[in-house]
N, C-alpha and C positions, 0 to 999 in steps of 0.2 A: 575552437576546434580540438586543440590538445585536449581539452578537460571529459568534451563528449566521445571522446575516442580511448581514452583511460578508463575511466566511470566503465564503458559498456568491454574493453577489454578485459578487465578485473573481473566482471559479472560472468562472462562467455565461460573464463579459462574454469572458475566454479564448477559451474553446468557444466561443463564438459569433462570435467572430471567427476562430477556422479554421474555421466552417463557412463561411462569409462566401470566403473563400480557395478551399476547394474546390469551392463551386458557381462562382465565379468561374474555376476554373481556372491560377489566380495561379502555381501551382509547378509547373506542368505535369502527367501523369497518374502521377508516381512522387514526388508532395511526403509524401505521407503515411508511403510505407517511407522515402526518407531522411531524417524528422525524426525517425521512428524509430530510425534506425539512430545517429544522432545522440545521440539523449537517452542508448541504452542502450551505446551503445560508447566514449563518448567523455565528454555533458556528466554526467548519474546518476554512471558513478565519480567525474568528481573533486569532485561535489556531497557525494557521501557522504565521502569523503575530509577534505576542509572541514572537513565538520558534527561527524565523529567524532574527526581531531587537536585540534579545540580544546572536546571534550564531556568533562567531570568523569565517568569510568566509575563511580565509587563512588557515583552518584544513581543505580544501576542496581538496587543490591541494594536492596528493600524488600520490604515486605507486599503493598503497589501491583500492586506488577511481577507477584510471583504469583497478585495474582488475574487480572491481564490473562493473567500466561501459561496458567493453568489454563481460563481463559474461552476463550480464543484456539483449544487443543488440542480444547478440547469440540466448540466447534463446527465445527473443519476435521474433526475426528473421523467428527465425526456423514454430512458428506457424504461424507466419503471412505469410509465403511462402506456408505451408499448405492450410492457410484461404482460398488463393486467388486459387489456384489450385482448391480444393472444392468448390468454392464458397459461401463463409459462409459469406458473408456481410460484411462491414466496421466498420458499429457498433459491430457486436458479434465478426469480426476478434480483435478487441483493445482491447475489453473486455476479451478476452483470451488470448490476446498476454502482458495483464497488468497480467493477471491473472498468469502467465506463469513465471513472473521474479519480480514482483515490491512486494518488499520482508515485512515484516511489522517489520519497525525497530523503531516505536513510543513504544506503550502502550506493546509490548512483543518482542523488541528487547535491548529496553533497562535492563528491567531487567537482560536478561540472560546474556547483557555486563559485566553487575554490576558483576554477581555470576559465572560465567561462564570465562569472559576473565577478569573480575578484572580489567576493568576501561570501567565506562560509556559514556567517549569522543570518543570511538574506533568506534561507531556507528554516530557518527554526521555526519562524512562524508555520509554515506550512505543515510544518514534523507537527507541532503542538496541536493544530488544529485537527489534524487528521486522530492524533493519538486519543486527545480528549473527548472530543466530540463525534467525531464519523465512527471511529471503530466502536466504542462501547454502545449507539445505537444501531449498526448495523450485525452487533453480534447478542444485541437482544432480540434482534427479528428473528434471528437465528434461531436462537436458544427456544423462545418463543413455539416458533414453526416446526419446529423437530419434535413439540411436547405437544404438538394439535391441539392447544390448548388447553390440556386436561388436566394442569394444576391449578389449586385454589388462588383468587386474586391478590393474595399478601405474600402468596410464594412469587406469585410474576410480577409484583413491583419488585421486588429482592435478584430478580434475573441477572441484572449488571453484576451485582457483587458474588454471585457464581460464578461469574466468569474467570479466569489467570491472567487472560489479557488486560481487562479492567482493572481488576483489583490493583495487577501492578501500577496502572497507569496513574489510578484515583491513590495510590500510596507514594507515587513517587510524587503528585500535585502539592498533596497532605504536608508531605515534607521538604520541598519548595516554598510551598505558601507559610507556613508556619517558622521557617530558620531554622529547623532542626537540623542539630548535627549528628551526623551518623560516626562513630567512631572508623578508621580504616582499617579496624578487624573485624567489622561489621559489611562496611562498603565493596572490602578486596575482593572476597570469596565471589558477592553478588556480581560482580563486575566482570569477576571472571566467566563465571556461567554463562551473564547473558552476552560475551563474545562469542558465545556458541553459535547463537541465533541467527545470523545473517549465513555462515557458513552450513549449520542444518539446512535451513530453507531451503540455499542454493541448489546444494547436496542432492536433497528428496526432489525438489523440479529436474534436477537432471536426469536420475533416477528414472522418475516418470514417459521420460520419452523414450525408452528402449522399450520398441514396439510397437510402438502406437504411429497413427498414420497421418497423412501431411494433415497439418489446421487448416481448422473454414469447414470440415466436412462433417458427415453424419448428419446426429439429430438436430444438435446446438450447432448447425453453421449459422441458420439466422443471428443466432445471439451473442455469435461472435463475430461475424461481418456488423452486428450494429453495434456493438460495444468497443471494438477497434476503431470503428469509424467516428464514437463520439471522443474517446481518446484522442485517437491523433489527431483530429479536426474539428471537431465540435469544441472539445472544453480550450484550446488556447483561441480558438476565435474567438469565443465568449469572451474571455478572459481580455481580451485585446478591447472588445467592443466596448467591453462596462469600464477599464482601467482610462481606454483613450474619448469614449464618446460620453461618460458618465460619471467619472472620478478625474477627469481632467488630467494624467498621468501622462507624464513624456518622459523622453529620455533613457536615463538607466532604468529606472524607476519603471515604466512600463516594459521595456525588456528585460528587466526581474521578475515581473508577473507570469509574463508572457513564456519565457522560458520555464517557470516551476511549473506552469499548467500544461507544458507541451511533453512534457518527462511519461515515461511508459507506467503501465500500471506497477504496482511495487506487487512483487514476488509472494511476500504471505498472504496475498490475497489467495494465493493455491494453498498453504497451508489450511487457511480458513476453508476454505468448501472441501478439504480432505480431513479435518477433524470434525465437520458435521455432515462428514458424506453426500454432499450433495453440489450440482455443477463443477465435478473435478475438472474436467474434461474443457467444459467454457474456459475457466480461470485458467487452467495452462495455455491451452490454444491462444489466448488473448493476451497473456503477458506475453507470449511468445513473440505474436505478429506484434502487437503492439511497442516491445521492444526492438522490433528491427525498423519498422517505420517511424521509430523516435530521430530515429541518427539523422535519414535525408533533411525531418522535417525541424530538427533542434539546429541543424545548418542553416535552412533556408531562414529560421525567424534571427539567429545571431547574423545573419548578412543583410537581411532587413531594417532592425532594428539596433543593429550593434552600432 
């Protein structure tokens, strides 16, 4: 209980101090695109960078990991089979299909490891997999869908490595996987930047709600009532069903699953659709509710399953 109540107080006091900023006015009417531009061009790579030169890859391969990744596909699945039936676009289908599963195990899933499962390595595999694999394909669909196609096919197999977010991530694998040692006048500076990145983020989500009106509503309510709803309840059932009915998982062990999969969506999922302009509005709305419906329901599964 301590841990899920830290994690999301730490997160709130953020937010609420960029909203504090932008009704105040403080960075003038363009603070929100350049913390943005900030977090995603500059501090997010060399955070990821950091995180993954000095992450142990071989905590990656487990039983764990598969049922997050199996949880994870089910439920971006499921919207994104919606998307395409509705026809909600490529950009807003990602944005809600990220929105839907890609869980926030940095800046409030770690803590709640800490307080919560009592050891904060139980989440790397999830940071990793999310970092490595979901984000640099969900931010080529991107890249992709903003360029309608209309570059040659050697430029869009090369998409990833345009990316800051990739690049960092496949640079920090490079030098993990390899041993290389980075001198610490090399390391500091990087290290410093990307402590930027969770505090921008914050910053510009907070920013963003001065003015705008209660979530659920407008055009994207469906897309956000069903990406909330595969969050909060679709990905930890899955997650429960494959770990206990399919992986045969009990114990801590399945309420380790169970609890990373139940965590709200992570925060630069708003940076992402505000640095390719498209679904801002979903991906706030939805980390929003999705963050307040993590608390009652990251209760219910640690007194179930604790």
């Amino acid at each position: 209980m301590q841990g899920v109540l830290t994690g999301f107080a730490v997160i709130a006091v953020v937010i609420a101090v960029g909203y504090v900023i932008g009704r105040r006015g403080y960075l003038g009417d363009n603070g929100r695109e350049v913390l943005t531009k900030l977090a995603f061009h500059v501090a997010s790579p060399a955070l990821l960078f950091t995180t993954l030169a000095r992450a142990d890859l071989s905590t990656v391969f487990s039983s764990r990991l598969v049922v997050t990744a199996l949880s994870t596909a089910a439920t971006a699945g499921v919207f994104v089979a919606v998307g395409v039936v509705r026809g909600w676009g490529v950009g807003r289908t990602t944005i809600g299909a990220l929105c839907s599963s890609y869980v926030n195990s940095g800046n409030l899933g770690i803590p709640i490891a800490v307080y919560v499962l009592g050891d904060a390595s139980l989440v790397a595999p999830v940071l990793l997999f999310q970092l490595l694999l979901l984000t640099p394909i969900a931010l080529t669909v991107l890249d992709l869908s903003a360029r309608d196609g209309k570059d040659p096919l050697w430029l869009r197999l090369l998409t990833p490595l345009r990316n800051p977010i990739a690049v960092g991530s496949l640079a920090g694998v490079a030098a993990s996987a390899t041993g290389l040692h980075i001198p610490s006048a090399v390391m500091d500076p990087v290290t410093l930047i990307g402590n930027m990145s969770v505090p921008a983020v914050l910053l510009a989500f907070g920013i963003s709600l001065c003015g705008s009106t209660m979530p659920g509503r407008g055009p994207d309510r469906q897309l956000v009532l069903l990406s909330v709803a595969l969050k909060s309840v679709g990905q930890p059932a899955a997650a429960w069903a494959l770990a206990a009915g399919v992986f045969g998982l009990r114990g801590h062990q399945l309420l380790d699953v169970v609890v990373t999969s139940a965590l709200p969506a992570a925060q630069n999922l708003y940076t992402y659709a505000s640095s390719y302009r498209v679904g801002e509005r979903l991906a706030r709305d939805s980390i929003l509710v999705s963050t307040v419906l993590s608390v009652p329901v990251l209760v219910v599964v640690a007194a179930l399953l604790g």
